[in-house]
VOBA-1610 file (N, C-alpha, C; in pm, whole numbers, padded with zeros to 5 digits, always signed):
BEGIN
Unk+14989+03413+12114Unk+14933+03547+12124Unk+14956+03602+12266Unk+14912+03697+12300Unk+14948+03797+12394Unk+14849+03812+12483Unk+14906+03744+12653Unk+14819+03814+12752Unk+14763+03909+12749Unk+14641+03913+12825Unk+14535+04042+12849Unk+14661+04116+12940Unk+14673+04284+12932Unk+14686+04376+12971Unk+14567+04491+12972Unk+14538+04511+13114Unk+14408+04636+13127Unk+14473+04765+13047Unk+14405+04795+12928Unk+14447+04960+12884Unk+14537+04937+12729Unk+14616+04830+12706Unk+14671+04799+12628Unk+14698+04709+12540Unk+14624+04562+12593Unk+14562+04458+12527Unk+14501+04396+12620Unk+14386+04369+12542Unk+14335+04241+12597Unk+14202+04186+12531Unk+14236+04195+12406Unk+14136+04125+12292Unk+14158+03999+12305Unk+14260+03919+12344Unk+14264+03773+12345Unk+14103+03684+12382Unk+14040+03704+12303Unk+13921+03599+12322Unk+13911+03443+12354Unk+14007+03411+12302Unk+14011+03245+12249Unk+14036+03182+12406Unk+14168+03261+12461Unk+14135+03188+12633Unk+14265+03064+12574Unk+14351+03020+12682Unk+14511+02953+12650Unk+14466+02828+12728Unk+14378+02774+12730Unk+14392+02618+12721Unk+14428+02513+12651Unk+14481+02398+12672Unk+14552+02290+12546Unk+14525+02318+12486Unk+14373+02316+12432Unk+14284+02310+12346Unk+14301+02385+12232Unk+14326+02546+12287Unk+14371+02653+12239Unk+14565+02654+12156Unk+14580+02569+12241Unk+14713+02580+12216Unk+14732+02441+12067Unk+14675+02378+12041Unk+14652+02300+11989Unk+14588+02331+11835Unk+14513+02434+11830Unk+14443+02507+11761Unk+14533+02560+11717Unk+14607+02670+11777Unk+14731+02761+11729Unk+14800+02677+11611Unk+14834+02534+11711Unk+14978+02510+11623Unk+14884+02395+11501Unk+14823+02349+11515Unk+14723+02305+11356Unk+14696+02431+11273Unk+14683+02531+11337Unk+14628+02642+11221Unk+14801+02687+11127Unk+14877+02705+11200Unk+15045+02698+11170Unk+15045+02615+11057Unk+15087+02474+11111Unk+15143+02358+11022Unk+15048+02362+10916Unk+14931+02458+10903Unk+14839+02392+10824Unk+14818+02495+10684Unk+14890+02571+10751Unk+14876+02720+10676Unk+15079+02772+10641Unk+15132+02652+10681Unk+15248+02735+10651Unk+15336+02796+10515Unk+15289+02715+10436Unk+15365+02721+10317Unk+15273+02841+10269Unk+15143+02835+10280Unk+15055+02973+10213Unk+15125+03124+10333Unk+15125+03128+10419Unk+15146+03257+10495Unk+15314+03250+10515Unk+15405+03186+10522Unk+15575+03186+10492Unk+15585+03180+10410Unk+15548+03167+10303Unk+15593+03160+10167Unk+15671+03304+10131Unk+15773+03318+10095Unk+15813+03453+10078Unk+15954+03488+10183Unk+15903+03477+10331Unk+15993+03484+10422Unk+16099+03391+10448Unk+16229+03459+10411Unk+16320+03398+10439Unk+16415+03511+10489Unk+16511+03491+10640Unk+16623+03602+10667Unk+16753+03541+10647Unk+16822+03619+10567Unk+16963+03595+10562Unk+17075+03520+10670Unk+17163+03450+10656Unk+17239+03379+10789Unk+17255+03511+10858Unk+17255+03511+10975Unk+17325+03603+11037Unk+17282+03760+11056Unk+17144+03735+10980Unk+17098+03858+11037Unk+16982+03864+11176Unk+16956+03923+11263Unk+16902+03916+11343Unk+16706+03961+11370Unk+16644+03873+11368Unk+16505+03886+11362Unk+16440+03903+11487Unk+16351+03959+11532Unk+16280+04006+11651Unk+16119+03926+11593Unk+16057+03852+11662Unk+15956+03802+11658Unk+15880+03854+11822Unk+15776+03938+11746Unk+15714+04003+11860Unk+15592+03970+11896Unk+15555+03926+12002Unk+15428+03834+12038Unk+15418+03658+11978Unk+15547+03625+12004Unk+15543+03442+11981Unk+15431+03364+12052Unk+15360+03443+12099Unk+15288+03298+12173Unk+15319+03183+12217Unk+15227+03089+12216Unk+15301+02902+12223Unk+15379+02885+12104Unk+15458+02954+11992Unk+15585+02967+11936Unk+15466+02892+11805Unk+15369+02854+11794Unk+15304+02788+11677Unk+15363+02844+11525Unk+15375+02984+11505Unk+15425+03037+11422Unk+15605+03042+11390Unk+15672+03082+11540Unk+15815+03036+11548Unk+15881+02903+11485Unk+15826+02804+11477Unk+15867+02664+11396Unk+15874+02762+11290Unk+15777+02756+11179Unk+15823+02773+11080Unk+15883+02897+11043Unk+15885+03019+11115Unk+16003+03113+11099Unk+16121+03050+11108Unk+16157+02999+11242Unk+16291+02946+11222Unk+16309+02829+11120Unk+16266+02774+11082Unk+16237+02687+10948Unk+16275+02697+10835Unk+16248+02827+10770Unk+16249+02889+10657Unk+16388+03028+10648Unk+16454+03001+10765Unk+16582+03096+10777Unk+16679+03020+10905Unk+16722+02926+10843Unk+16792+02855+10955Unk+16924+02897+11003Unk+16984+03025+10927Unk+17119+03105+10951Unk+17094+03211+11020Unk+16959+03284+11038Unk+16931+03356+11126Unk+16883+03346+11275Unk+16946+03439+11306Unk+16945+03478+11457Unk+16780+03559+11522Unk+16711+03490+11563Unk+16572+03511+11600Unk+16555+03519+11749Unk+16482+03647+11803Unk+16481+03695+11950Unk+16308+03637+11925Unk+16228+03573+11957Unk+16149+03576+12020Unk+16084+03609+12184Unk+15971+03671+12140Unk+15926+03736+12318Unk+15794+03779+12311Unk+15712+03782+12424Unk+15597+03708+12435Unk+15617+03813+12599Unk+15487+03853+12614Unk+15419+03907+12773Unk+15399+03771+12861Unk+15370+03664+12843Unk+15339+03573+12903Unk+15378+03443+12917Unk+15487+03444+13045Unk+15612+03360+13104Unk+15489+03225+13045Unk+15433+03182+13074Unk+15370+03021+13057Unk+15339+02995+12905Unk+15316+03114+12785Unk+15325+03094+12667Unk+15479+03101+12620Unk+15575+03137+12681Unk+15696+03148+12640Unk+15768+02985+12690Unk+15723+02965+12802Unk+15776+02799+12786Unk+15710+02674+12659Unk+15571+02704+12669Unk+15501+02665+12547Unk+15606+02682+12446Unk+15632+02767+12396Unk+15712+02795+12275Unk+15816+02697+12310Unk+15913+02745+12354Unk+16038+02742+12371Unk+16036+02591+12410Unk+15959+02479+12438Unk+15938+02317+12430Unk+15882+02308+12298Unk+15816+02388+12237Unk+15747+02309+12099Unk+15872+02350+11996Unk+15963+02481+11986Unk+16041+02498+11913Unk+16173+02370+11920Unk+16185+02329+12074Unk+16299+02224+12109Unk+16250+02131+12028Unk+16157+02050+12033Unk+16099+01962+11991Unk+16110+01893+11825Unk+16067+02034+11779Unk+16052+02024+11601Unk+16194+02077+11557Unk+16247+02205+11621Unk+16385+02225+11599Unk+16495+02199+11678Unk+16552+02109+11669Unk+16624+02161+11814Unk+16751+02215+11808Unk+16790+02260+11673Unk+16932+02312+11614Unk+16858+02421+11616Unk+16768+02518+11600Unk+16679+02667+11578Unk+16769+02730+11659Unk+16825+02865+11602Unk+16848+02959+11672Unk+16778+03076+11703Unk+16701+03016+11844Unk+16597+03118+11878Unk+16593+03159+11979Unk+16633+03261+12072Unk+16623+03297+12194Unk+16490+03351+12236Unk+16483+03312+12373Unk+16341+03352+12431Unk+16366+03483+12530Unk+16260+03600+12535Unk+16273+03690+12651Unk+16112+03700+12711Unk+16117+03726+12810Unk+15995+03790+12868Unk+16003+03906+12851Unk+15929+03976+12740Unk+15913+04143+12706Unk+15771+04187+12696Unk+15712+04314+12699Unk+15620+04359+12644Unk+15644+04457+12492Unk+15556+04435+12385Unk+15611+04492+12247Unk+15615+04663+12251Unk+15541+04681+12360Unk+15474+04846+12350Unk+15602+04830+12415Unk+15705+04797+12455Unk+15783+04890+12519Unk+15929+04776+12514Unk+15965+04738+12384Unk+16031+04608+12402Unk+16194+04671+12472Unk+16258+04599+12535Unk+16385+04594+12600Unk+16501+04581+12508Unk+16492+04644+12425Unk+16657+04665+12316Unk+16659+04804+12286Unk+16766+04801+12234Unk+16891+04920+12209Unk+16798+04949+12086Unk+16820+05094+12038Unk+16751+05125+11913Unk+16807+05086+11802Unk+16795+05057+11694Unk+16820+04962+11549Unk+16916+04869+11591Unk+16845+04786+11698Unk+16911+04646+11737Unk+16885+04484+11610Unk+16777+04489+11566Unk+16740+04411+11514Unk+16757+04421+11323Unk+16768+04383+11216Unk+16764+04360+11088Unk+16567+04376+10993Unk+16538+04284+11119Unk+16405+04253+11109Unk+16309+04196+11156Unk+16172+04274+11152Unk+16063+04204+11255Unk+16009+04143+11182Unk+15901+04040+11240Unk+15818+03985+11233Unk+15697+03967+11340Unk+15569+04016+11280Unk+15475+04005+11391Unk+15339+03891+11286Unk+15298+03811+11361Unk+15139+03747+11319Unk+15091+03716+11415Unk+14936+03721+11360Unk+14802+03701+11459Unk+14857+03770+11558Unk+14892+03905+11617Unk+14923+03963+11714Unk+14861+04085+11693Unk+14838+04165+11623Unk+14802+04316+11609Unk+14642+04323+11653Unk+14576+04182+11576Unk+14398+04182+11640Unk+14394+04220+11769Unk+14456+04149+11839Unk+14445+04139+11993Unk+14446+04275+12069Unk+14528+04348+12019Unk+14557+04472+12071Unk+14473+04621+12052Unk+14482+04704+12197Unk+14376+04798+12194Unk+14446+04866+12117Unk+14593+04933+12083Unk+14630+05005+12027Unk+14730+04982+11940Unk+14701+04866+11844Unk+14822+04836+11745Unk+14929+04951+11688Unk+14860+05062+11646Unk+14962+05126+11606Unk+15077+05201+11710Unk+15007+05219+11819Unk+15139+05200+11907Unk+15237+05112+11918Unk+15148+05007+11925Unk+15287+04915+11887Unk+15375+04877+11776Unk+15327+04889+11724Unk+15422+04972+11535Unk+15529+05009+11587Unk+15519+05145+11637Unk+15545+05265+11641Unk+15665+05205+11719Unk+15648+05154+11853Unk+15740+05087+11956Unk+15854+04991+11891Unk+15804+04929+11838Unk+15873+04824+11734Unk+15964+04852+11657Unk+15956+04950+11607Unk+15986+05037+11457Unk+16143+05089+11504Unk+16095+05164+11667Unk+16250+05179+11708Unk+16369+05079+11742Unk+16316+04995+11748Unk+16416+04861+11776Unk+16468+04836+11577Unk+16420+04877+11488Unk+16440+04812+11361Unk+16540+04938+11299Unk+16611+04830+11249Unk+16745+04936+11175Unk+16713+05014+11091Unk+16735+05123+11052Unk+16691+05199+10874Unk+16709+05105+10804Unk+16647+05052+10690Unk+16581+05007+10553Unk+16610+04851+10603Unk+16573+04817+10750Unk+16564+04720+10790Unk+16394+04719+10767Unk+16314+04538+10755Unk+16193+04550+10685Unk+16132+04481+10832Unk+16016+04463+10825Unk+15855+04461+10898Unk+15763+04352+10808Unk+15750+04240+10861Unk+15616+04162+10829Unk+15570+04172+10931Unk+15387+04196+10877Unk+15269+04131+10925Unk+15172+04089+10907Unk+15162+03991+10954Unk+15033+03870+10899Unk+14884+03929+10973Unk+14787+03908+10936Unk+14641+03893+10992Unk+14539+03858+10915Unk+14472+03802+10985Unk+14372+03749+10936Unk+14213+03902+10920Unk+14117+03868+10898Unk+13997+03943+10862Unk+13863+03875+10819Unk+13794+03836+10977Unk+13668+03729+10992Unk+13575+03821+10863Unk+13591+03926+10802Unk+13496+03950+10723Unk+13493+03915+10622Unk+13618+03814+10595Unk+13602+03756+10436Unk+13561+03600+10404Unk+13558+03541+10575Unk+13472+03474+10601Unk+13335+03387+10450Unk+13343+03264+10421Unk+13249+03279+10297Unk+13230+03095+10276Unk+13147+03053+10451Unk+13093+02904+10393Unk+12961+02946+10292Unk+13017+02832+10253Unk+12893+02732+10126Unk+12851+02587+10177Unk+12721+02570+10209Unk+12618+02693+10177Unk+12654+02835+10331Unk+12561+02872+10306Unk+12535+02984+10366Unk+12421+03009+10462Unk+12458+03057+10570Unk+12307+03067+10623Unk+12319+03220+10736Unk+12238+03266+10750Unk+12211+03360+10872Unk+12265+03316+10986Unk+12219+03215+11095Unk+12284+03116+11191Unk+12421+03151+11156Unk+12494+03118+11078Unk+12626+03098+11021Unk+12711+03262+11052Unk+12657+03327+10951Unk+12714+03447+10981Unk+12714+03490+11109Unk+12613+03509+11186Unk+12552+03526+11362Unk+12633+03508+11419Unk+12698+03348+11422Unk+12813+03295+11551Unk+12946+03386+11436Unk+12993+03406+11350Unk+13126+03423+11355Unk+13088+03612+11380Unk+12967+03695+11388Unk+12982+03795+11391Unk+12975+03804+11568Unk+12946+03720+11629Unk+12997+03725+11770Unk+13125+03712+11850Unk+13197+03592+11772Unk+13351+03641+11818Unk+13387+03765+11757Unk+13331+03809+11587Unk+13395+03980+11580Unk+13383+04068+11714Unk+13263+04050+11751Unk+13178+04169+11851Unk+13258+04094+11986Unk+13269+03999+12044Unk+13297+03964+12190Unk+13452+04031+12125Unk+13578+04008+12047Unk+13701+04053+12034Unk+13689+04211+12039Unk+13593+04252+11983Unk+13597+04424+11955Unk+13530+04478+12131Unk+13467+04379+12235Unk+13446+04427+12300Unk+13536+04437+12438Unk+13667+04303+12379Unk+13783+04337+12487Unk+13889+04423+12402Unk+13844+04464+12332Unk+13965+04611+12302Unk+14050+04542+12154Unk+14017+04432+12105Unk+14060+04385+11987Unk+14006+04393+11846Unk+14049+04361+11739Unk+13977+04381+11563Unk+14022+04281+11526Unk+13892+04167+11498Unk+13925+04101+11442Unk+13914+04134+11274Unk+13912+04224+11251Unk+13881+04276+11074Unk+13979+04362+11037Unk+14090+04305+11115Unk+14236+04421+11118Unk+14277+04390+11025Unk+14279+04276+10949Unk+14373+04285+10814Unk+14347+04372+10716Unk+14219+04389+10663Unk+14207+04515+10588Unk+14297+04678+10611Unk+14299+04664+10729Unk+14409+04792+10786Unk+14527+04791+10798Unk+14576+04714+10711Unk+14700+04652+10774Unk+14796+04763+10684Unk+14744+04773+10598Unk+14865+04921+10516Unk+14845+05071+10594Unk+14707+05115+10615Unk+14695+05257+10673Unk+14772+05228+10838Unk+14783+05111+10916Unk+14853+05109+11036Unk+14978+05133+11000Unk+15042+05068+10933Unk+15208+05080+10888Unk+15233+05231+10871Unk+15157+05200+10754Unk+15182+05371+10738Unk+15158+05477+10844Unk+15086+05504+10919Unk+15063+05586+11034Unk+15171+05573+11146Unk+15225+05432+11157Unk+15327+05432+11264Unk+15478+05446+11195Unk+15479+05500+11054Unk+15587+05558+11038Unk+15696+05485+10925Unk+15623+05333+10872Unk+15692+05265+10768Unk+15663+05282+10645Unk+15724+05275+10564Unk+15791+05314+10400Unk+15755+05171+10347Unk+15719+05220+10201Unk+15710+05105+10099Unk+15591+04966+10124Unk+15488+04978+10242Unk+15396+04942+10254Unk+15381+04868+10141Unk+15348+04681+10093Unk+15285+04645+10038Unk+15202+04495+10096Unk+15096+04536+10084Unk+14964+04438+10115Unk+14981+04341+10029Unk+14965+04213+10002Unk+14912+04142+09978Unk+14805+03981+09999Unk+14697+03992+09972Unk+14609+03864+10031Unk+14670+03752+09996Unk+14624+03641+10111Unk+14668+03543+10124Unk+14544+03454+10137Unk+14446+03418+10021Unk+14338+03361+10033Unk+14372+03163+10054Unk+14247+03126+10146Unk+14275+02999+10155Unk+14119+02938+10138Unk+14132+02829+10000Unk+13996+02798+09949Unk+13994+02680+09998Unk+13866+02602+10057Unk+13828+02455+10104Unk+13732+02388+10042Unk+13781+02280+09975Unk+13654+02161+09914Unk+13677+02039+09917Unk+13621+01945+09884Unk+13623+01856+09920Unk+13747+01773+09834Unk+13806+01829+09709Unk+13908+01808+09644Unk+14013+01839+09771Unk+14043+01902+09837Unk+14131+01954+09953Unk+14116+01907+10091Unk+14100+01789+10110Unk+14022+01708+10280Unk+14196+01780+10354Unk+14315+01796+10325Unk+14404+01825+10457Unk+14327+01945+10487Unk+14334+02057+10429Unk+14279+02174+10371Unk+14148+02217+10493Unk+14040+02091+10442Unk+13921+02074+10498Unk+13933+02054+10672Unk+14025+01953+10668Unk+14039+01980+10802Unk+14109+02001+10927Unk+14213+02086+10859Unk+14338+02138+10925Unk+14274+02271+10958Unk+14186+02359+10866Unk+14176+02503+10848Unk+14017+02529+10886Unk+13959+02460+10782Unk+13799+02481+10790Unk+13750+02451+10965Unk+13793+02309+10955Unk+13727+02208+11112Unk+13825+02304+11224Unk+13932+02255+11174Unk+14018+02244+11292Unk+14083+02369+11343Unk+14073+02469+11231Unk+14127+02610+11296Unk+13980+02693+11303Unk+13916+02753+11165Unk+13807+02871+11180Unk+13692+02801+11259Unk+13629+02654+11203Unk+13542+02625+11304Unk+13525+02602+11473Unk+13640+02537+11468Unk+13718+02580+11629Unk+13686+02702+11732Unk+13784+02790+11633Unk+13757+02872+11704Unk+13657+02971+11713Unk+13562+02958+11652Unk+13394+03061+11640Unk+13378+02963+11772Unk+13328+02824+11757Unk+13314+02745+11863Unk+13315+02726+12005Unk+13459+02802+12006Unk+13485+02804+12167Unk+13440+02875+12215Unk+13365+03029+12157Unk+13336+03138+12179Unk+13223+03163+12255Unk+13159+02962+12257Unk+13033+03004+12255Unk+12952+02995+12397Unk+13031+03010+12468Unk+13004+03061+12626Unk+12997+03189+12650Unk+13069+03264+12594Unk+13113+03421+12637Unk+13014+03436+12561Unk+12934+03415+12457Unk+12885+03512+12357Unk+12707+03509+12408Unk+12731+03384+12505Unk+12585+03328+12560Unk+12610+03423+12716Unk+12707+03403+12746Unk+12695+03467+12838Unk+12702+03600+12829Unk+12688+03648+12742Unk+12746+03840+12704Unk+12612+03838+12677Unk+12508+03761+12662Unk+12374+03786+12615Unk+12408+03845+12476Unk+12480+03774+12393Unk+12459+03853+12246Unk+12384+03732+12171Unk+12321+03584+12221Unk+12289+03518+12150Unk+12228+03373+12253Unk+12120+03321+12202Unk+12090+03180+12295Unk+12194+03069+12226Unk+12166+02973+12331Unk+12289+02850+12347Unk+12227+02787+12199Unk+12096+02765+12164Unk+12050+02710+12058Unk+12046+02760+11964Unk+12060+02922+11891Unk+12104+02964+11819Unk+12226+03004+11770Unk+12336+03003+11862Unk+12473+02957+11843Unk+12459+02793+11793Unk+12429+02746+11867Unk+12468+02566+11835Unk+12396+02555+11646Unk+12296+02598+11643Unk+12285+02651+11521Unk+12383+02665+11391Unk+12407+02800+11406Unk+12517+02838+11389Unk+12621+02809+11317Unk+12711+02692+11458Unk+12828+02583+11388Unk+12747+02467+11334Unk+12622+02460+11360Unk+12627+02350+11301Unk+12591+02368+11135Unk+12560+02465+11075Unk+12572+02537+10961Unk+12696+02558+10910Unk+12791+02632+10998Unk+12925+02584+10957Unk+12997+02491+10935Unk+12976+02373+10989Unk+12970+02243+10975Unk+12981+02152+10839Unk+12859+02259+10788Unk+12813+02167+10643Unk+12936+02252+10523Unk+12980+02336+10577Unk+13100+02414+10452Unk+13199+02299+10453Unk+13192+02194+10552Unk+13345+02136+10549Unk+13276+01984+10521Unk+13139+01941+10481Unk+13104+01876+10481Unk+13094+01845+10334Unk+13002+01723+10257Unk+13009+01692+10170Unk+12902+01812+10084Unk+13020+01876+09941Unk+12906+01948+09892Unk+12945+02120+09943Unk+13032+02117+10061Unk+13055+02241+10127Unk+13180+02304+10046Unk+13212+02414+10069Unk+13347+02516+10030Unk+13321+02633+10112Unk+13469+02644+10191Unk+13492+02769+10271Unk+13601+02826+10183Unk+13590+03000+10207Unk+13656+03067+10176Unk+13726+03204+10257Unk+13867+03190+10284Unk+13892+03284+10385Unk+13994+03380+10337Unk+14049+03519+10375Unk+14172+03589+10327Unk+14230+03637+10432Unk+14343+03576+10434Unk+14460+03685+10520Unk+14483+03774+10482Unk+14609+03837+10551Unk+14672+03988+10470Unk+14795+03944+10503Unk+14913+03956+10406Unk+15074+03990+10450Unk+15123+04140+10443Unk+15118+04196+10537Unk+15204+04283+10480Unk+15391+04319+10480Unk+15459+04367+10397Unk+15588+04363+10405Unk+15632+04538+10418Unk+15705+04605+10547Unk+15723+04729+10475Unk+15878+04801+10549Unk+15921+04876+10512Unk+16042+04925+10498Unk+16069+05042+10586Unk+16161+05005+10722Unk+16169+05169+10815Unk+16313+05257+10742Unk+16242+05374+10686Unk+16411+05411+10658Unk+16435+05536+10747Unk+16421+05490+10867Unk+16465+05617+10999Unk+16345+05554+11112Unk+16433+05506+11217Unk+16360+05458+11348Unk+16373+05591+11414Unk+16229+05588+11511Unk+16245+05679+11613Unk+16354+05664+11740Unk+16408+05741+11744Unk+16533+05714+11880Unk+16471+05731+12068Unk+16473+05635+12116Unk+16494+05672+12242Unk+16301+05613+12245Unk+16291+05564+12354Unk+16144+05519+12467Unk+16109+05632+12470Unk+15929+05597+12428Unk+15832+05729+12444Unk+15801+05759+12608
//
């Protein structure tokens, strides 16, 4: 995901420690076949991956289109080495180039690219549909646009408790209070559409947890959503939106969804959509 920028992003809540980085790429491997499923680019056509982060998502793009030509780029030189060692690593035939860019204003020629790809990147940002919009000119006519996001409001351990809801409605509120949405997937068609793309189609990407499903349980439940409410829980004590014992609360309510007897329930969004006329020329 994408460094804080004052004015233009800086919803990044989660904070880029191992820890974090670790999180990323378990939530990836753990989720890939449900959120790639579908994506594949032709040999030889050229893909723009905008906001790679520690590249957690890049594996399996380049994965699932091993003839294509993939620009990954990222605001932040120390998440772009991240990547660009974890992509060596798992791929090391991947054809993926790395740049230091910003998306609001990426560094290519207009309908340079075939096709984008953006995930977990639009939350973060104060003004996603600008960056659409920015994007859109780099993409060829009836060249296409994925984007992935998630939406903490569909959120749904079993059991259930008040505590429970509390801590994950505090990372909503601490993300919405550095200029980010974490409930952006629901918007994910009226953004497209506003920044100017054709043929908009949504579809959810629900991911169910029980105890029939222990990778499931604890690749996604433990190890990605509980995680990360978790880490939150300094800023959210310190933002005065909550005591240390009613957070600890909280997860530990969340806890029992992944426990014996528990079921979590969460929904992404994919969306897929179609530019047939980029804007020409930097705003």
């Amino acid at each position: 995901m994408e460094t804080a920028r004052p004015g233009r992003r800086d919803g990044y809540v989660h904070g880029y420690s191992d820890d974090e980085t670790r999180r990323l790429g378990e939530q990836a491997d753990t989720l890939a076949a449900l959120l790639h499923d579908g994506t594949a680019y032709p040999a030889g056509s050229r893909v723009l991956e905008a906001g790679c982060g520690v590249g957690a998502q890049t594996v399996h793009l380049a994965a699932g289109s091993p003839g294509a030509d993939i620009v990954a780029i990222d605001v932040s030189p120390a998440s772009l080495e991240r990547a660009r060692a974890r992509v060596t690593a798992r791929l090391p035939a991947a054809r993926v180039r790395w740049r230091h860019a910003d998306l609001f204003d990426p560094p290519f020629g207009d309908a340079e690219f075939d096709h984008l790809f953006v995930c977990f990147v639009l939350e973060h940002l104060r003004d996603p549909r600008a960056a659409l919009t920015a994007l859109r000119r780099v993409l060829k006519p009836g060249g296409t646009i994925t984007v992935i996001e998630g939406d903490h409001g569909t959120a749904l351990p079993h059991p259930g408790s008040a505590a429970a809801r509390a801590a994950i409605g505090h990372l909503v509120g601490l993300q919405a209070a550095a200029g980010g949405d974490a409930l952006i997937g629901r918007r994910l068609q009226p953004l497209l559409a506003a920044a100017g793309y054709h043929q908009v189609q949504v579809r959810p990407r629900t991911v169910y947890t029980d105890q029939t499903r222990p990778a499931l349980v604890e690749g996604f439940t433990r190890g990605t959503f509980i995680a990360m409410v978790e880490a939150v829980g300094d800023a959210a004590v310190a933002a005065g939106l909550t005591g240390r014992a009613a957070f600890d609360r909280g997860i530990a309510d969340l806890r029992r969804a992944a426990g014996d007897g528990g079921t979590f329930h969460y929904t992404f969004f994919k969306a897929v959509a179609v530019n047939l006329g980029a804007p020409r020329g930097r705003a």
